[in-house]
C-alpha positions in Angstrom: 21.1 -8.2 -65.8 20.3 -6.8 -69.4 18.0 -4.1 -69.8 15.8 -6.4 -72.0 15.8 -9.5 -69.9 12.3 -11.1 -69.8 11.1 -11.2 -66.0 7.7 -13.1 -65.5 5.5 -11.5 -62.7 3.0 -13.2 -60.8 0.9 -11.1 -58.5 -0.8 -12.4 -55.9 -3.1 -9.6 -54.0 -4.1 -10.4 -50.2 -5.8 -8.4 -47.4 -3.1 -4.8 -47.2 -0.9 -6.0 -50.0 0.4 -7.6 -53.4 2.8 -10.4 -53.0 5.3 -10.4 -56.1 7.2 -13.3 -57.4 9.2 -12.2 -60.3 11.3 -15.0 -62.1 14.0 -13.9 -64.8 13.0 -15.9 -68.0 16.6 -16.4 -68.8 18.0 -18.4 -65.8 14.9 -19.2 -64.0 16.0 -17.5 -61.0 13.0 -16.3 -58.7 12.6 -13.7 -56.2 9.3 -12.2 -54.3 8.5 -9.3 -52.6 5.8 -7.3 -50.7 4.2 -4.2 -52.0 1.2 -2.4 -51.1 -2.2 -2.1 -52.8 -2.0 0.3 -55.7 1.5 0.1 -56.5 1.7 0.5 -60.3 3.0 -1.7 -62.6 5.6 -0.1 -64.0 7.2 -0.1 -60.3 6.4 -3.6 -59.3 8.6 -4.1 -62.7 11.4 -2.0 -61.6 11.5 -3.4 -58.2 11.6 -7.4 -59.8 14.4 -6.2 -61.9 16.4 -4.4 -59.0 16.2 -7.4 -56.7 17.2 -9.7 -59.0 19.9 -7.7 -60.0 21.2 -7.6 -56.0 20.5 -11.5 -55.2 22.6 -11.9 -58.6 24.9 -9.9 -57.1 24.9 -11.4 -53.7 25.2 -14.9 -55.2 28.4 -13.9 -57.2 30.1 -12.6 -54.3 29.6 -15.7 -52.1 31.1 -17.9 -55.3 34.6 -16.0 -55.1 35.7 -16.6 -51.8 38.4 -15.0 -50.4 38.3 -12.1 -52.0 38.3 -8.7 -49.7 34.8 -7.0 -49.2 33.8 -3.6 -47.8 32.3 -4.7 -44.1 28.4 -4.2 -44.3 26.8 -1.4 -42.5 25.2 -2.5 -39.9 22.4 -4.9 -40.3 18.9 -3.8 -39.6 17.1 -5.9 -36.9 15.5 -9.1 -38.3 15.7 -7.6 -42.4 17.0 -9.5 -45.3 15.4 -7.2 -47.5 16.8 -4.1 -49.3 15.4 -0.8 -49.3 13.6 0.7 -52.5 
């Protein structure tokens, strides 16, 4: 993802946390995440562009088939998410 890509935050703040939904102006693909209460900005931004860059990622890897990848390291129990 460019550097200057436009992502569109919505932030949502519940009972412990923030819940994030980030969606890249460009393509209109959305992610969301958790973060806790007080999280700055700045890092709520970084984190939006970071997981869209992996589920851009992820989502190009599963379109080439066939192709060799490293093996994963073993999967945490019960997480899809990745660690910031």
């Amino acid at each position: 993802m460019a550097a200057d890509a436009d992502i569109l935050l919505e932030i949502t703040a519940t009972a412990g946390f923030l819940r994030v939904a980030a969606v890249d102006a460009a393509t209109g693909e959305e992610v969301a995440f958790m973060a806790p209460h007080g999280t700055p900005e700045a890092a709520l931004v970084r984190l939006a562009r970071d997981k869209l860059a992996y589920v851009r990622k992820r989502r190009s890897q599963a379109a080439r088939p066939g192709q060799d990848r490293a093996p994963a390291a073993s999967p945490r129990p019960g997480g899809r998410s990745i660690i910031a």
